[in-house]
MARBA-3410 file (N, C-alpha, C, O; in Angstrom, 1 decimal):
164
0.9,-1.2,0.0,0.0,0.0,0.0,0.9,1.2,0.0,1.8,1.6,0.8 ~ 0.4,2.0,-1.3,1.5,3.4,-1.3,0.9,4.4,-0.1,-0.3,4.2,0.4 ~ 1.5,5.3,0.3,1.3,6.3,1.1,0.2,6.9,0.8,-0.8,7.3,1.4 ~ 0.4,7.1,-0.7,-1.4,7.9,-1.2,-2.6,6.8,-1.1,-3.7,7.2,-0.7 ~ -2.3,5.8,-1.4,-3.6,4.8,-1.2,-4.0,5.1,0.2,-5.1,5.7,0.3
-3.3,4.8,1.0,-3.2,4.7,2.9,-4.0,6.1,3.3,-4.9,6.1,4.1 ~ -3.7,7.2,2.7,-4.5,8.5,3.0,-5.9,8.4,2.1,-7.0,8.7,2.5 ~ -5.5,7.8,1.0,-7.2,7.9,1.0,-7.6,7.3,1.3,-8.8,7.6,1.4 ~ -7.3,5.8,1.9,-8.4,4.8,2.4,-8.8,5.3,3.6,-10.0,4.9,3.9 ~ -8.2,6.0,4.5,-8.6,6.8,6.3,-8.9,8.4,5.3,-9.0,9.4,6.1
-9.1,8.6,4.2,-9.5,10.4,4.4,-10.6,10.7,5.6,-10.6,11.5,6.6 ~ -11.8,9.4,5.0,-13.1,10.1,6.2,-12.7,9.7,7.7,-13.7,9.7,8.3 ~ -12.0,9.6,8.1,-11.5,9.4,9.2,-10.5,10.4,10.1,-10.3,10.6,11.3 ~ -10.0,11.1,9.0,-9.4,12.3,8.8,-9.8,13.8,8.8,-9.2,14.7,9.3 ~ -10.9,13.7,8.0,-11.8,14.6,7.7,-12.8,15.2,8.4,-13.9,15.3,7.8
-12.5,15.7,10.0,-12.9,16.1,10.9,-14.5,17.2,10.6,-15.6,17.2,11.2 ~ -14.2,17.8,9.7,-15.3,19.1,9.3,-16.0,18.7,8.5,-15.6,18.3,7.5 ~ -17.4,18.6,8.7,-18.9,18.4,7.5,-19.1,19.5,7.4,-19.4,20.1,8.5 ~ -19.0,20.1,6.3,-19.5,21.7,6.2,-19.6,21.5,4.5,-19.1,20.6,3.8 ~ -20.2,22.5,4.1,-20.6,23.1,2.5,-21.0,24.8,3.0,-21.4,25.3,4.1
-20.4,25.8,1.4,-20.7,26.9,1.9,-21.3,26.9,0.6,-20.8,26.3,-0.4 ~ -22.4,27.5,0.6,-23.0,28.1,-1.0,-23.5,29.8,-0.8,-24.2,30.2,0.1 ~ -22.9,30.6,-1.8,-22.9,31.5,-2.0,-24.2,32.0,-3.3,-24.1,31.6,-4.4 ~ -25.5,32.9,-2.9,-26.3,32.7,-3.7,-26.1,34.4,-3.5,-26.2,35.0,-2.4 ~ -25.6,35.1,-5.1,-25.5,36.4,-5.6,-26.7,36.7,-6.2,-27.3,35.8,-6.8
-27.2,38.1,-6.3,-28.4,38.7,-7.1,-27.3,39.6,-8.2,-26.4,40.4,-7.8 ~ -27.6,39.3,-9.4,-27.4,40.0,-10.7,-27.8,40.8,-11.2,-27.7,40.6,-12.4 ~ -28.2,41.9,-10.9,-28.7,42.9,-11.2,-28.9,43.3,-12.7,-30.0,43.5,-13.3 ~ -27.9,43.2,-13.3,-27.7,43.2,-15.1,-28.8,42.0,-15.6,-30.0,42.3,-16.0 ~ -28.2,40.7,-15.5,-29.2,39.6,-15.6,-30.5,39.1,-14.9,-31.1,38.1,-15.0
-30.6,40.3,-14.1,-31.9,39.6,-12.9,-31.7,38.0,-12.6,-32.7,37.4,-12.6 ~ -30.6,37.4,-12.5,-30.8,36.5,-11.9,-30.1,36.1,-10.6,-29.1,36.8,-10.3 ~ -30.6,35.0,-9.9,-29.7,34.4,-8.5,-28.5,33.7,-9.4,-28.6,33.2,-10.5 ~ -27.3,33.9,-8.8,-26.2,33.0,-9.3,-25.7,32.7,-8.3,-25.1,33.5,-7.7 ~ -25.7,30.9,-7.9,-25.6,30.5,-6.8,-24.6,29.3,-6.7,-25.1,28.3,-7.0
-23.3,29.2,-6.3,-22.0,28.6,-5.9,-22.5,28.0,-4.6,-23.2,28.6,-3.7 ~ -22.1,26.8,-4.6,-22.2,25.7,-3.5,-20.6,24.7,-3.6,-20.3,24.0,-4.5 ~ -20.1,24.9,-2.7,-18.7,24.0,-2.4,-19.3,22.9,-1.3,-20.1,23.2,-0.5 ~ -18.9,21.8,-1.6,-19.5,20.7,-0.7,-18.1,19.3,-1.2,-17.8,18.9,-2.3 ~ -17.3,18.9,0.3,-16.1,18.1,0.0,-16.5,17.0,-0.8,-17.7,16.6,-0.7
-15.5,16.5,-1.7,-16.3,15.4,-2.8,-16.3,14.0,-1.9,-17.0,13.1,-2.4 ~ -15.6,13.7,-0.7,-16.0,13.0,-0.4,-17.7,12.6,0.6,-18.4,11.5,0.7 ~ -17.8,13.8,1.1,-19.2,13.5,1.9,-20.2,13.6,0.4,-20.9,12.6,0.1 ~ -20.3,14.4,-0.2,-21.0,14.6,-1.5,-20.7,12.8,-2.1,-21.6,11.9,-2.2 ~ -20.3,12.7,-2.2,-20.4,10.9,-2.6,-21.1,10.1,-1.8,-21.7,9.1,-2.1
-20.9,10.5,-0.9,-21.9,9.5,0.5,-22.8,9.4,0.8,-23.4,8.5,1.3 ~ -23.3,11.2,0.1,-24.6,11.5,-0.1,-25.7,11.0,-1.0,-26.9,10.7,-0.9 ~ -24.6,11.1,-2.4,-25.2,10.2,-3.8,-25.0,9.0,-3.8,-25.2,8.5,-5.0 ~ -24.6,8.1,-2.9,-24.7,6.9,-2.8,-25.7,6.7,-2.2,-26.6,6.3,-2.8 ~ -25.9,6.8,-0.5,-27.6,7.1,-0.1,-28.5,7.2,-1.0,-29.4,6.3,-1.0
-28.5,8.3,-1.7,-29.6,8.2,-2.8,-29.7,7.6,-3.9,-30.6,8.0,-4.7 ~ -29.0,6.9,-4.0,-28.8,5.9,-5.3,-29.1,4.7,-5.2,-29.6,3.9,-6.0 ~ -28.6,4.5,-3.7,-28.9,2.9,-2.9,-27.7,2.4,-3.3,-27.8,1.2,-3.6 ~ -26.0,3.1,-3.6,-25.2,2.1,-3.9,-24.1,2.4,-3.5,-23.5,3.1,-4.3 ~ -23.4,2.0,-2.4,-22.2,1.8,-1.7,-20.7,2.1,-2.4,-19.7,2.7,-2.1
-21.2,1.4,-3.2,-20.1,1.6,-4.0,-19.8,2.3,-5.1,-18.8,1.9,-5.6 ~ -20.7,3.5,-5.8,-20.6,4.3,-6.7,-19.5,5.1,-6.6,-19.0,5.2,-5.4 ~ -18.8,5.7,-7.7,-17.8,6.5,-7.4,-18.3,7.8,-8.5,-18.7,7.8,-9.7 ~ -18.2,8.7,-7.5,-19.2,10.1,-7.9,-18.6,10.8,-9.0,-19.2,11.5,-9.8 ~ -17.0,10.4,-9.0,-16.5,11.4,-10.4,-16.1,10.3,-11.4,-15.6,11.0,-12.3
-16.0,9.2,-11.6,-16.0,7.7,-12.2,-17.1,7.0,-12.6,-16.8,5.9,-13.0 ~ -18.8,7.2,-12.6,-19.5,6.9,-12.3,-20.2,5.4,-13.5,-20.3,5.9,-14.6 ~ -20.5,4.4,-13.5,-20.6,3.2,-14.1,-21.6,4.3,-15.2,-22.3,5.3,-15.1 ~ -21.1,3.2,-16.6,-21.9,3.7,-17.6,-23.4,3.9,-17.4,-24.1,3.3,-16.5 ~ -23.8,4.7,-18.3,-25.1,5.1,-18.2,-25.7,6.7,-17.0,-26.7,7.3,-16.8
-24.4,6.8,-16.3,-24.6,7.6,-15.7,-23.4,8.7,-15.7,-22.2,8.6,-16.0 ~ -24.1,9.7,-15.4,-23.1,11.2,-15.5,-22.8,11.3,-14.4,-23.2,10.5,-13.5 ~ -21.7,12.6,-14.1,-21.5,12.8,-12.4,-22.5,14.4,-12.9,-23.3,14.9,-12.1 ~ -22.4,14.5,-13.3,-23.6,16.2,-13.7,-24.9,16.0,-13.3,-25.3,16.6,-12.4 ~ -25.7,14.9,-14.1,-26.8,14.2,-13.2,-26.6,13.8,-12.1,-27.3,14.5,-11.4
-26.2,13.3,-11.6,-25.7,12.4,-10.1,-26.2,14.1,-9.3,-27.1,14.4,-8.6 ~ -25.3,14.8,-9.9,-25.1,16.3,-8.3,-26.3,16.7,-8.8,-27.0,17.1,-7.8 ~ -27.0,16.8,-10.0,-27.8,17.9,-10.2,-29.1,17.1,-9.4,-29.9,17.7,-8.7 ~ -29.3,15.6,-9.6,-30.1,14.6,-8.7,-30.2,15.3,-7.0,-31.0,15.9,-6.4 ~ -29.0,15.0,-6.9,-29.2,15.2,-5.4,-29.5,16.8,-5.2,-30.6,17.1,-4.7
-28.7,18.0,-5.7,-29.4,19.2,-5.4,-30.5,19.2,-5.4,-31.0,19.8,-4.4 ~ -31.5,18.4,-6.4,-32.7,18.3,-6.5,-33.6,18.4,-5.1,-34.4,19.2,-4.8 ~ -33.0,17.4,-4.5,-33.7,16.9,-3.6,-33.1,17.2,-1.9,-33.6,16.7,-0.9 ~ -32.1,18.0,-1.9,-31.5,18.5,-0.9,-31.2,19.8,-1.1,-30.7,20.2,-0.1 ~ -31.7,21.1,-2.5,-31.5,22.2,-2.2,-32.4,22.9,-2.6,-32.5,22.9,-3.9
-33.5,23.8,-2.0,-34.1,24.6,-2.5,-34.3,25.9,-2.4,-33.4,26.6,-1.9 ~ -35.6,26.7,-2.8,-35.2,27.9,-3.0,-36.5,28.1,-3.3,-37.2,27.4,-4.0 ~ -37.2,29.6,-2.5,-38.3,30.2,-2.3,-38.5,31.7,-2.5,-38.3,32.6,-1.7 ~ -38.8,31.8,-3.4,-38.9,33.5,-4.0,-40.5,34.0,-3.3,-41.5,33.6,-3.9 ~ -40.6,34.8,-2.1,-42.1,35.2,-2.1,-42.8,34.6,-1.7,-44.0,34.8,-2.1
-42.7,33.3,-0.8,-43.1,32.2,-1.0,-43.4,31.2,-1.8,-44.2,30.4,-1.4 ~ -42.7,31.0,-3.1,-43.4,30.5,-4.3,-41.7,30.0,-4.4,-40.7,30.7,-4.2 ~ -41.9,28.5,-4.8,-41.0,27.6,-4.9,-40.3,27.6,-6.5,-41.0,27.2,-7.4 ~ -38.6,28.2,-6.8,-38.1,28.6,-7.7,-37.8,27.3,-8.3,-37.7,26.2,-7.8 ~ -37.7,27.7,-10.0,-37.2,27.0,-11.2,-35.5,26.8,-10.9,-35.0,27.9,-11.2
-34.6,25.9,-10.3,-33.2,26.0,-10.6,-32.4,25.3,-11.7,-32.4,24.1,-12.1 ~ -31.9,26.2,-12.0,-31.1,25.2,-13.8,-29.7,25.0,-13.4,-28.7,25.8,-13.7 ~ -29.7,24.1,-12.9,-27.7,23.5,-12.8,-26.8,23.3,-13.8,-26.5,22.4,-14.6 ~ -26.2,24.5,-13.3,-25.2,24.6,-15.1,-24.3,23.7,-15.4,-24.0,23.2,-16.4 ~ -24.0,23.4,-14.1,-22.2,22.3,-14.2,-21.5,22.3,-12.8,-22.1,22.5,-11.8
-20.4,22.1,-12.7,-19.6,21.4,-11.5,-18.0,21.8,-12.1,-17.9,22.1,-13.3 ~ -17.3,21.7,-11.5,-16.3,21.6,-11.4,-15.8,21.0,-9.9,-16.5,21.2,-8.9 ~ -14.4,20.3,-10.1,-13.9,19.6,-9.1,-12.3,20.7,-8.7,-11.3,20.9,-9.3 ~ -12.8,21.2,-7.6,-11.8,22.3,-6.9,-10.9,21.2,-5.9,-11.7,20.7,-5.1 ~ -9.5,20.8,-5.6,-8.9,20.3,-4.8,-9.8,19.3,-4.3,-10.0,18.6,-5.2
-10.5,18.8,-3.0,-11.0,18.3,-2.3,-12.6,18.4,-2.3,-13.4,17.5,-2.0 ~ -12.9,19.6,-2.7,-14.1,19.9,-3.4,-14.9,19.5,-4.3,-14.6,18.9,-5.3 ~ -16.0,19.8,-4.2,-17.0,20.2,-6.3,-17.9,21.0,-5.5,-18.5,21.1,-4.5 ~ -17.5,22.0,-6.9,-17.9,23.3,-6.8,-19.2,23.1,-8.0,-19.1,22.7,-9.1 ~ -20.6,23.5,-7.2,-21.4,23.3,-8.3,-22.1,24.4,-8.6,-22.4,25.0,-7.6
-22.6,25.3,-10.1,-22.8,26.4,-10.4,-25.0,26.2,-10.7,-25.7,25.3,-11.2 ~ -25.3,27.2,-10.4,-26.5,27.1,-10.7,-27.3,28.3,-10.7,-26.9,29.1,-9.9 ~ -28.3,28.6,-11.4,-28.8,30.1,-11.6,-30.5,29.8,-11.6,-31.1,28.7,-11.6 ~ -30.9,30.8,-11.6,-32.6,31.0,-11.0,-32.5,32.4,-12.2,-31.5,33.1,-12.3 ~ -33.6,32.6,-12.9,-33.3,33.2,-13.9,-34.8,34.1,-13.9,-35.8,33.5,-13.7
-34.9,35.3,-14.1,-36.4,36.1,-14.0,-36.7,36.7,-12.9,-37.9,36.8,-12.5 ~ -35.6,37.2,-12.1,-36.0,37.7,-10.8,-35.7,38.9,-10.5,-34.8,39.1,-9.7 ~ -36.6,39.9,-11.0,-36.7,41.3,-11.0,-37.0,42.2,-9.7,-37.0,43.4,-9.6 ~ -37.1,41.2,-8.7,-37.4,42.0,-6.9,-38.0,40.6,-6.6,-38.3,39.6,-7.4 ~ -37.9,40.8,-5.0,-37.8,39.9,-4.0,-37.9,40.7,-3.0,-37.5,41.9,-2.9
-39.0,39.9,-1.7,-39.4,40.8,-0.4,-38.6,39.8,0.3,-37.8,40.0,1.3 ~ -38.8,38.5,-0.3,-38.2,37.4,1.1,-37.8,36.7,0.5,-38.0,36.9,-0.7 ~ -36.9,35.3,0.7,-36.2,34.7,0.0,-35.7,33.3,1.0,-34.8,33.5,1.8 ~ -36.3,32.1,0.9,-36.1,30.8,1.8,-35.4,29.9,1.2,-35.8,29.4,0.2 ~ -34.3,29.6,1.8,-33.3,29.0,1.0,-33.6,27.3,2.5,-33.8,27.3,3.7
-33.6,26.3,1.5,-33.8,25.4,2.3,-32.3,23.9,1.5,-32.3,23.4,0.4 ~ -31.5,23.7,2.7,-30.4,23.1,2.3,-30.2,21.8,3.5,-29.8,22.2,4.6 ~ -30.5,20.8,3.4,-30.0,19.3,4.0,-29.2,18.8,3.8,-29.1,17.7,4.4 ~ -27.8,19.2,2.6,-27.2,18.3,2.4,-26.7,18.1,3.1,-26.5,18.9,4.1 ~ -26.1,16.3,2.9,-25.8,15.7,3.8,-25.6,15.5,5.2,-24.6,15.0,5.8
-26.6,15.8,5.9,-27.4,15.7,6.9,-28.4,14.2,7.0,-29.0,13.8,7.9 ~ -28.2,13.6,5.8,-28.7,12.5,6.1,-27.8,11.8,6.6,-28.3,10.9,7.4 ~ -26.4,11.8,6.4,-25.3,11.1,7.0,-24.3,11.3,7.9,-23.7,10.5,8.6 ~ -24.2,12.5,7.7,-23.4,13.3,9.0,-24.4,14.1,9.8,-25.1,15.0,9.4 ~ -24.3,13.5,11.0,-25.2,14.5,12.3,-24.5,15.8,12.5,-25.2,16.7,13.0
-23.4,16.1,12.1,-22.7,17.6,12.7,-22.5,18.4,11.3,-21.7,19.3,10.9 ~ -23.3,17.8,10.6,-23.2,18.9,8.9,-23.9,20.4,9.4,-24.8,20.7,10.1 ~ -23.0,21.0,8.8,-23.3,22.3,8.8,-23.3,22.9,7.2,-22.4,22.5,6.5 ~ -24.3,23.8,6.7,-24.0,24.4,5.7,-24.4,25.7,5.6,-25.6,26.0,5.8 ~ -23.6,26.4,5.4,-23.6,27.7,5.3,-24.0,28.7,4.4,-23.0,29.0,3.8
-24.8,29.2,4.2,-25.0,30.2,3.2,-24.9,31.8,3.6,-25.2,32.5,4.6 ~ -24.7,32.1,2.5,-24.3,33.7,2.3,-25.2,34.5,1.2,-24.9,34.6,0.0 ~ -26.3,35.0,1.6,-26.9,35.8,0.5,-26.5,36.9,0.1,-26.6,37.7,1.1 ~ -25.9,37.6,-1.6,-26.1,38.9,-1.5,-27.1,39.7,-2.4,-26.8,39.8,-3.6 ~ -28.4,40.5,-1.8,-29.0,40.3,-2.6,-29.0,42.2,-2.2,-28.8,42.5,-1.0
-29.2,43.5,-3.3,-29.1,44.8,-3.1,-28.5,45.2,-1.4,-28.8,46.3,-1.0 ~ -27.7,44.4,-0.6,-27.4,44.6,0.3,-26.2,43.9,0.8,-25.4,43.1,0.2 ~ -26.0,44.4,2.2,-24.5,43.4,2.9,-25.2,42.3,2.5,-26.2,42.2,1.8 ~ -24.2,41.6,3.1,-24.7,39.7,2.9,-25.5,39.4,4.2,-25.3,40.0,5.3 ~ -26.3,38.3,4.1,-26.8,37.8,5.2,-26.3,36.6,5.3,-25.9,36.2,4.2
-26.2,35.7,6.4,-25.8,34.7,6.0,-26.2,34.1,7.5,-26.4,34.8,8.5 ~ -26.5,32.6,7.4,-26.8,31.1,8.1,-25.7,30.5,8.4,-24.6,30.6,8.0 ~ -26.6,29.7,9.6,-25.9,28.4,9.2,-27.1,27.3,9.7,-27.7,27.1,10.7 ~ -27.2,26.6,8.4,-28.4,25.5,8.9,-27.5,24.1,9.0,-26.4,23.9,8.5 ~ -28.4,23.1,9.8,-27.9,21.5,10.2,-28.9,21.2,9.8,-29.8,21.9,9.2
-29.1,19.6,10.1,-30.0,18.5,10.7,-31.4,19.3,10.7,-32.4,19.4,10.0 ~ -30.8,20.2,12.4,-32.5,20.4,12.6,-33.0,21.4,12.1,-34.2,21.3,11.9 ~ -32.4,22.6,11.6,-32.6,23.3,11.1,-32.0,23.8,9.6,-31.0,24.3,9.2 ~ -33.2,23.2,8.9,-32.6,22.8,7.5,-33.1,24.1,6.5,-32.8,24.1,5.3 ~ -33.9,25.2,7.0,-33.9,26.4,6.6,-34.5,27.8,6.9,-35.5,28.0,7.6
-33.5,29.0,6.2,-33.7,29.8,6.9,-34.8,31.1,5.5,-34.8,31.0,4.3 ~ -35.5,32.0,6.1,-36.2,33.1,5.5,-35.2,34.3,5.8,-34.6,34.6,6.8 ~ -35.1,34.7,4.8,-34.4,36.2,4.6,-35.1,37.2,4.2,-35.7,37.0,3.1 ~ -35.2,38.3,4.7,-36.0,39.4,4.6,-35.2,40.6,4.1,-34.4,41.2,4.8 ~ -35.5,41.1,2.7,-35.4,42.2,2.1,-35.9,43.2,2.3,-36.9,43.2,1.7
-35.9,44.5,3.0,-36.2,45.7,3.8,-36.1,46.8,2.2,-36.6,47.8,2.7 ~ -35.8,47.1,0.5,-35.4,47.6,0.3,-36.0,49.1,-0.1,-36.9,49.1,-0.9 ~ -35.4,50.3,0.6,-35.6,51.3,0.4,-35.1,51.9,-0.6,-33.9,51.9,-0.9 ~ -36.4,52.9,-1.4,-35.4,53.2,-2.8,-35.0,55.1,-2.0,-34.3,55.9,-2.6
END
């Protein structure tokens, strides 16, 4: 066993922190949300294996018939959402990229000319790790606001005050 094998066979054992940060920007030019989510590729596999029912999937290798683009955009599906006004947003997942230890996944919400309130609802991987934390940062005509939801509290309402 090489030294690199040996580190990745113990990474999750290693890998003390469950955290994801997603950064969701308002576009002003494009009226759209443009929304950055970092989540480590190893717990993000753990996650899409849970929901796949298969232990052994490998999230950026993935057996024919399947994409790793579907795989994340699957799971965002069902672990990230998004509430304009009360009313539950269209999200179009552009792509991924794999940052060092990371996947960085890109996604936009498109038609959003004003906002009073804005409910960002995120579980990932909270099905598997009890100490997940994920973080978000909104900036929408203002500072940033920003969370942090787990387990129990899997989302938060943001209130836009804007004065012209």
């Amino acid at each position: 066993m090489t030294i690199y094998s040996f580190i990745l066979a113990f990474w999750p054992l290693m890998h003390p922190i469950h955290i994801s940060v997603t950064e969701i920007n308002y576009n002003e030019k494009s009226k759209s949300l443009q929304i950055i989510s970092r989540i480590f590729i190893d717990e993000l596999e753990l996650g899409v294996r849970a929901q796949q029912k298969n232990k052994d999937l490998d999230l950026l290798e993935p057996p024919t018939g399947l994409t790793t683009k579907e795989l994340i955009k699957n799971y965002f599906e069902a672990h990230f959402r998004i509430k304009i006004d009360g009313k539950l947003v269209k999200m179009n997942y552009l792509g991924y990229e794999k940052e060092d230890i990371s996947i960085v996944s890109y996604i936009e919400i498109e038609n959003i000319k004003k906002l009073k309130t804005m409910e960002v609802f995120n579980d990932a991987i909270t099905e598997i790790r009890d100490d997940q934390s994920n973080l978000v940062h909104v900036t929408y005509k203002s500072p940033v606001k920003s969370t942090r939801l787990t387990g129990s509290k899997t989302s938060e309402v943001f209130n836009f005050d804007i004065k012209k």
